[in-house]
C-alpha positions as CSV (number, residue, x, y, z in Angstrom):
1,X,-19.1,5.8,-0.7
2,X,-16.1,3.9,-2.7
3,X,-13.5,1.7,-2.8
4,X,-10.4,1.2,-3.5
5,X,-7.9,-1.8,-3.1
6,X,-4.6,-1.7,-3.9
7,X,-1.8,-4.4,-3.4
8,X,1.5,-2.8,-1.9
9,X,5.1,-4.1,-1.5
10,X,7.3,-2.7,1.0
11,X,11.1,-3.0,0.7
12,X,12.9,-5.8,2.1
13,X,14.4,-4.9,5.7
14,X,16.5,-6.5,8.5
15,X,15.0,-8.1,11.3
16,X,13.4,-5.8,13.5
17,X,10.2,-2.8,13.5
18,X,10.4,0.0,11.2
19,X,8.5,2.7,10.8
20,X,7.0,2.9,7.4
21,X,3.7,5.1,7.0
22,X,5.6,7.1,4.7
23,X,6.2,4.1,2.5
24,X,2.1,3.1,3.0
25,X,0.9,6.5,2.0
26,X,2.9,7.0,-0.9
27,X,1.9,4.1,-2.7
28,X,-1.5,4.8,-2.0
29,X,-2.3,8.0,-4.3
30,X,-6.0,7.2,-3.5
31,X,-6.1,8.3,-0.4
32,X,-5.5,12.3,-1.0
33,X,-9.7,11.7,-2.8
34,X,-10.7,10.7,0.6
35,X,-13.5,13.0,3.1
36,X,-14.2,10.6,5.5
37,X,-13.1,6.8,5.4
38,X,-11.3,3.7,6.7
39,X,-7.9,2.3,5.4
40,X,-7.2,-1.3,5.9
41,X,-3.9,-2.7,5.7
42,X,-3.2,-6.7,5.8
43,X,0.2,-8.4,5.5
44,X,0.3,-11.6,3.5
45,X,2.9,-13.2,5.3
46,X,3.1,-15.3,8.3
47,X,5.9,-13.8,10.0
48,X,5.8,-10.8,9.9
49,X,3.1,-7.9,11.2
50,X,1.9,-4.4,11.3
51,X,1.3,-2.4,13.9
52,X,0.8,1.1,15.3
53,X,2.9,2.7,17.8
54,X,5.2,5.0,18.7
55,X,7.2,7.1,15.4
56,X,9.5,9.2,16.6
57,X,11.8,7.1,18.7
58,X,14.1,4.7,17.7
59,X,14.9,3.4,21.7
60,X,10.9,2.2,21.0
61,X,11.4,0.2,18.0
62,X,14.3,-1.3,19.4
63,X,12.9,-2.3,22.7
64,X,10.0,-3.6,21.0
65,X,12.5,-6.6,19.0
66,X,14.5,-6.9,22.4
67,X,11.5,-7.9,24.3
68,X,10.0,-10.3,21.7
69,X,13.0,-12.5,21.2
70,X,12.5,-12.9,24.9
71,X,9.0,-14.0,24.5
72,X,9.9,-15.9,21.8
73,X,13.4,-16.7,21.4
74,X,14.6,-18.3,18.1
75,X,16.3,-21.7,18.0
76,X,14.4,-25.5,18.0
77,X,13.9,-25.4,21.7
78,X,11.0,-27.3,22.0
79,X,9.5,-26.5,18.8
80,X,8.6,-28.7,16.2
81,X,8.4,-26.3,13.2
82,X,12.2,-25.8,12.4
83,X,12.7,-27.0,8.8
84,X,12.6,-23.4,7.8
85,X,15.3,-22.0,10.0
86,X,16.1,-20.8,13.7
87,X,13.8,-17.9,13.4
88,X,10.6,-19.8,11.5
89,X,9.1,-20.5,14.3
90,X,9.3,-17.3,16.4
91,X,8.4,-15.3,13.4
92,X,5.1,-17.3,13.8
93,X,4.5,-16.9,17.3
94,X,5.7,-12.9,17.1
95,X,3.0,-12.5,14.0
96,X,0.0,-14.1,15.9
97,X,1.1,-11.8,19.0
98,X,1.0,-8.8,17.1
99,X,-1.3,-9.2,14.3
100,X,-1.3,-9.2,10.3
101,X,-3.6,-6.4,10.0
102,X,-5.1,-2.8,11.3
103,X,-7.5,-0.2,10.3
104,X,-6.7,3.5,10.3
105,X,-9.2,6.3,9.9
106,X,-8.6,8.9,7.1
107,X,-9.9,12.2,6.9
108,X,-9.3,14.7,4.3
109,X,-7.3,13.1,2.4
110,X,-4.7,11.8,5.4
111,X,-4.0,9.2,7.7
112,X,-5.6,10.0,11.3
113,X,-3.4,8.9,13.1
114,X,-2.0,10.5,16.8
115,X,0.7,13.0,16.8
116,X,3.3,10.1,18.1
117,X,1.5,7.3,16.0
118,X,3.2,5.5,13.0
119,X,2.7,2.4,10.9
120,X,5.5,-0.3,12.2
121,X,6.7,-3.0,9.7
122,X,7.4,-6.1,12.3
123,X,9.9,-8.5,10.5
124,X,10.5,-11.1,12.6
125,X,12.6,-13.1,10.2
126,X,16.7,-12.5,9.5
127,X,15.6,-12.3,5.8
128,X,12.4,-11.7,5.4
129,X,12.3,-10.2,1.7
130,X,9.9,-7.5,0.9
131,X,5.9,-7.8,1.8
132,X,3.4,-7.6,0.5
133,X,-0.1,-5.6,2.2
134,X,-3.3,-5.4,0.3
135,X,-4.4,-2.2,0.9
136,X,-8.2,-1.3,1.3
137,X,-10.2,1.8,1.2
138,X,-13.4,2.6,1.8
139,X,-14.7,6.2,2.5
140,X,-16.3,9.3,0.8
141,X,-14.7,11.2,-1.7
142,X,-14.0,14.9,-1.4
143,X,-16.1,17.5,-3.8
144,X,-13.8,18.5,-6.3
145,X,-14.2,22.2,-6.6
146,X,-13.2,23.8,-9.7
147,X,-12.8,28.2,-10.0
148,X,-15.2,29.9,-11.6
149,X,-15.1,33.9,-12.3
150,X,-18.3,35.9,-12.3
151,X,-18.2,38.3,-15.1
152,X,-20.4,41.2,-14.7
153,X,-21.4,43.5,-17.6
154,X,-21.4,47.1,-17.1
Protein backbone atom coordinates (compact mmCIF):
# COMPACT_ATOMS: atom_id res chain seq x y z
CA UNK A 1 0.00 0.00 0.00
CA UNK A 2 1.25 3.88 -0.63
CA UNK A 3 0.71 7.21 -0.35
CA UNK A 4 0.68 10.04 -1.98
CA UNK A 5 -0.25 13.78 -0.95
CA UNK A 6 -0.30 16.36 -3.09
CA UNK A 7 -1.42 20.07 -2.45
CA UNK A 8 -3.75 21.40 -5.49
CA UNK A 9 -4.94 24.89 -6.47
CA UNK A 10 -7.94 25.37 -8.40
CA UNK A 11 -8.58 28.49 -10.47
CA UNK A 12 -10.35 31.30 -8.99
CA UNK A 13 -14.22 31.27 -10.03
CA UNK A 14 -17.36 33.41 -9.51
CA UNK A 15 -19.63 32.69 -6.81
CA UNK A 16 -21.53 29.69 -7.32
CA UNK A 17 -20.79 25.36 -7.80
CA UNK A 18 -18.69 24.21 -10.50
CA UNK A 19 -17.90 21.23 -11.62
CA UNK A 20 -14.26 20.47 -11.52
CA UNK A 21 -13.15 16.68 -11.40
CA UNK A 22 -11.44 17.34 -14.56
CA UNK A 23 -9.38 20.05 -12.92
CA UNK A 24 -8.76 17.46 -9.61
CA UNK A 25 -7.65 14.56 -11.73
CA UNK A 26 -5.35 16.29 -13.89
CA UNK A 27 -3.31 17.62 -11.30
CA UNK A 28 -3.13 14.45 -9.67
CA UNK A 29 -0.80 12.26 -12.19
CA UNK A 30 -0.60 9.79 -9.32
CA UNK A 31 -3.69 8.51 -9.57
CA UNK A 32 -3.38 6.59 -13.09
CA UNK A 33 -0.51 4.04 -10.55
CA UNK A 34 -3.51 3.24 -8.58
CA UNK A 35 -5.31 -0.66 -8.31
CA UNK A 36 -7.43 -0.20 -5.59
CA UNK A 37 -7.45 2.98 -3.24
CA UNK A 38 -9.06 6.04 -1.61
CA UNK A 39 -8.63 9.67 -2.70
CA UNK A 40 -9.16 12.37 -0.21
CA UNK A 41 -9.71 15.82 -0.99
CA UNK A 42 -9.83 18.79 1.69
CA UNK A 43 -10.37 22.49 1.06
CA UNK A 44 -8.36 24.84 3.15
CA UNK A 45 -10.74 27.51 3.20
CA UNK A 46 -13.53 28.45 5.33
CA UNK A 47 -15.93 29.42 2.78
CA UNK A 48 -15.93 27.49 0.41
CA UNK A 49 -16.63 23.40 -0.01
CA UNK A 50 -16.50 20.37 -2.10
CA UNK A 51 -18.98 18.22 -2.85
CA UNK A 52 -20.31 15.42 -5.09
CA UNK A 53 -23.29 15.65 -7.13
CA UNK A 54 -24.82 15.84 -10.17
CA UNK A 55 -22.24 16.72 -13.58
CA UNK A 56 -24.02 16.93 -16.38
CA UNK A 57 -26.53 19.65 -15.72
CA UNK A 58 -26.10 23.10 -15.27
CA UNK A 59 -30.06 23.75 -14.02
CA UNK A 60 -28.44 21.58 -10.84
CA UNK A 61 -25.56 23.71 -10.08
CA UNK A 62 -27.60 26.60 -10.34
CA UNK A 63 -30.40 25.51 -8.08
CA UNK A 64 -28.00 24.38 -5.78
CA UNK A 65 -26.53 28.45 -5.18
CA UNK A 66 -30.35 29.59 -5.46
CA UNK A 67 -31.38 27.57 -2.64
CA UNK A 68 -28.41 28.35 -0.30
CA UNK A 69 -28.61 32.10 -0.38
CA UNK A 70 -32.09 31.28 0.93
CA UNK A 71 -30.77 29.35 3.74
CA UNK A 72 -28.28 31.69 4.24
CA UNK A 73 -28.77 34.91 2.78
CA UNK A 74 -25.86 37.36 2.70
CA UNK A 75 -26.07 40.84 4.36
CA UNK A 76 -25.41 41.61 8.49
CA UNK A 77 -28.88 40.57 9.39
CA UNK A 78 -28.36 39.40 12.60
CA UNK A 79 -24.92 38.36 12.27
CA UNK A 80 -22.12 39.48 14.05
CA UNK A 81 -19.27 38.39 11.83
CA UNK A 82 -19.49 41.12 9.04
CA UNK A 83 -16.06 42.96 9.05
CA UNK A 84 -15.17 40.84 6.12
CA UNK A 85 -18.05 41.65 3.82
CA UNK A 86 -21.82 40.89 3.01
CA UNK A 87 -21.09 37.39 2.01
CA UNK A 88 -18.41 36.38 5.03
CA UNK A 89 -20.65 35.21 7.02
CA UNK A 90 -22.90 33.06 4.72
CA UNK A 91 -19.88 31.68 3.12
CA UNK A 92 -19.33 30.26 6.71
CA UNK A 93 -22.58 28.92 7.35
CA UNK A 94 -22.83 27.43 3.48
CA UNK A 95 -19.15 25.62 4.14
CA UNK A 96 -20.18 23.96 7.59
CA UNK A 97 -23.58 22.82 5.63
CA UNK A 98 -21.76 21.30 2.99
CA UNK A 99 -18.46 20.23 4.11
CA UNK A 100 -14.62 20.96 3.42
CA UNK A 101 -13.84 17.55 2.43
CA UNK A 102 -14.80 14.00 0.76
CA UNK A 103 -13.34 10.73 -0.13
CA UNK A 104 -13.71 9.07 -3.49
CA UNK A 105 -12.74 5.51 -4.30
CA UNK A 106 -10.34 4.79 -7.22
CA UNK A 107 -9.91 1.84 -9.13
CA UNK A 108 -7.58 1.25 -11.87
CA UNK A 109 -6.26 4.18 -12.14
CA UNK A 110 -9.68 6.39 -12.08
CA UNK A 111 -12.02 8.09 -10.03
CA UNK A 112 -15.11 5.72 -9.11
CA UNK A 113 -17.42 7.81 -9.17
CA UNK A 114 -21.38 7.27 -10.60
CA UNK A 115 -22.14 7.81 -14.18
CA UNK A 116 -23.99 11.33 -13.18
CA UNK A 117 -21.36 12.08 -10.25
CA UNK A 118 -18.88 15.00 -10.40
CA UNK A 119 -16.60 16.88 -8.04
CA UNK A 120 -18.45 20.41 -7.27
CA UNK A 121 -16.22 23.45 -6.28
CA UNK A 122 -18.82 25.44 -3.76
CA UNK A 123 -17.67 29.14 -3.66
CA UNK A 124 -19.67 30.82 -1.61
CA UNK A 125 -17.89 34.15 -1.64
CA UNK A 126 -18.26 37.02 -4.70
CA UNK A 127 -14.41 36.73 -4.80
CA UNK A 128 -13.24 33.91 -3.47
CA UNK A 129 -9.68 33.55 -5.28
CA UNK A 130 -8.37 30.26 -6.16
CA UNK A 131 -8.25 27.16 -3.43
CA UNK A 132 -6.34 25.34 -2.36
CA UNK A 133 -7.19 21.18 -1.57
CA UNK A 134 -4.61 18.85 -0.22
CA UNK A 135 -5.03 15.98 -2.03
CA UNK A 136 -4.44 12.40 -0.38
CA UNK A 137 -3.93 8.97 -1.69
CA UNK A 138 -3.76 5.94 -0.37
CA UNK A 139 -4.26 2.64 -2.35
CA UNK A 140 -2.32 -0.20 -4.12
CA UNK A 141 -0.38 0.30 -6.97
CA UNK A 142 -0.95 -1.45 -10.28
CA UNK A 143 1.87 -4.25 -11.53
CA UNK A 144 3.66 -2.61 -14.17
CA UNK A 145 3.94 -5.14 -16.92
CA UNK A 146 6.62 -4.81 -19.31
CA UNK A 147 6.62 -7.16 -23.08
CA UNK A 148 8.76 -9.72 -23.32
CA UNK A 149 9.31 -11.92 -26.64
CA UNK A 150 10.00 -15.62 -26.36
CA UNK A 151 12.64 -16.58 -28.84
CA UNK A 152 12.64 -20.14 -29.76
CA UNK A 153 15.62 -21.71 -31.49
CA UNK A 154 15.02 -24.05 -34.31
Amino acid sequence: MHWHQRVIQLAPRKRGFHLVTGEVVEQLPELARVRTGLLHLFIQHTSASLVINENASPDVRRDLERQLRDVAPDGPHHYEHVHEGADDMSAHIKSCLLGSGLTVPIGDGSLLLGTWQGIYLGEHRNNGGSRTIVATIFGSEQAVHSASRVVQSG
